[in-house]
C-alpha positions as CSV (number, residue, x, y, z in Angstrom):
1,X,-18.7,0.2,1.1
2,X,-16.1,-2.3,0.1
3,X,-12.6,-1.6,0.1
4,X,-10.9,0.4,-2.8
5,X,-7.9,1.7,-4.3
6,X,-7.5,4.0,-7.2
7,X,-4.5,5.1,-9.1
8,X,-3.7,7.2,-11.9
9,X,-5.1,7.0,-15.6
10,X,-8.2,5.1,-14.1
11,X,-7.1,2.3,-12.4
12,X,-8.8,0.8,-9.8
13,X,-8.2,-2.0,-7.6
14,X,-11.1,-4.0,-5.6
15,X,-11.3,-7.2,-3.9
16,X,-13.1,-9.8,-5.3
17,X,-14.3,-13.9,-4.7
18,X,-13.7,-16.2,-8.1
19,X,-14.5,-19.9,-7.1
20,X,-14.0,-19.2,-3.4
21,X,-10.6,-17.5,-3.9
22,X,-10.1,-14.4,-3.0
23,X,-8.4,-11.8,-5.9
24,X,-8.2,-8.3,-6.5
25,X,-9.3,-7.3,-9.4
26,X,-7.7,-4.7,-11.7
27,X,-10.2,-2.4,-13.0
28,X,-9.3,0.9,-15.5
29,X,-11.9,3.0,-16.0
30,X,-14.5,0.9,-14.8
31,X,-13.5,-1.9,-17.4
32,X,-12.0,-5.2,-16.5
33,X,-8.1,-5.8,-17.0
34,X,-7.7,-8.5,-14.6
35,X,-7.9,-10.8,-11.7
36,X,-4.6,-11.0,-10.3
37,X,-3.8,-13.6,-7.1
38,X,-0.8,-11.5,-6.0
39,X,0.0,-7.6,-4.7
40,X,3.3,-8.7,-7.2
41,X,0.7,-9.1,-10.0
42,X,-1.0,-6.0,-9.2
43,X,2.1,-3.7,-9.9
44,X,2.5,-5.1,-13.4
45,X,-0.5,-3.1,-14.4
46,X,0.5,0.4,-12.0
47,X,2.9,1.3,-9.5
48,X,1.9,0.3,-5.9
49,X,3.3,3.6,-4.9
50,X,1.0,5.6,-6.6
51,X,-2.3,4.0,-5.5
52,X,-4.5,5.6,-2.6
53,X,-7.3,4.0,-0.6
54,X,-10.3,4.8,-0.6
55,X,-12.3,5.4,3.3
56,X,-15.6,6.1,2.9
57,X,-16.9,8.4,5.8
58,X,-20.1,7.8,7.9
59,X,-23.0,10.1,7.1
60,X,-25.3,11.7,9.2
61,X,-28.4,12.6,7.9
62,X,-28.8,15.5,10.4
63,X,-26.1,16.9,8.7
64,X,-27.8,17.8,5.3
65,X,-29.3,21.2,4.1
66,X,-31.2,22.4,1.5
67,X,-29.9,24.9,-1.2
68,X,-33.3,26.0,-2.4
69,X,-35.9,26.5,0.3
């Protein structure tokens, strides 16, 4: 999994390629806002403070159990 940051009221911030550049794209819930170049750019659209990253965890498949046997 890529990495992520999400905010409040549905923001979400990815990186992304456009033409070879890399952006990070402003996302609210799950629509496009924008592609911005800059963290600067980023915090017109939400406070940097608020936004947490998101770490996937590894699974392990030995792990898993059934509810209904």
């Amino acid at each position: 999994m890529r990495s992520r940051w999400i905010g409040p009221d549905g923001y979400e911030i990815v990186p992304a390629r456009i033409g070879g550049r890399q952006v990070l794209r402003v996302q609210r819930y799950g629509d496009f806002v924008a592609d911005c170049l800059s963290v600067e750019e980023v915090a017109q659209y939400v406070d940097l403070a608020d936004l947490c990253e998101v770490i996937p965890l590894p699974v392990r498949r030995d792990d898993t159990q059934t509810a209904v046997r």
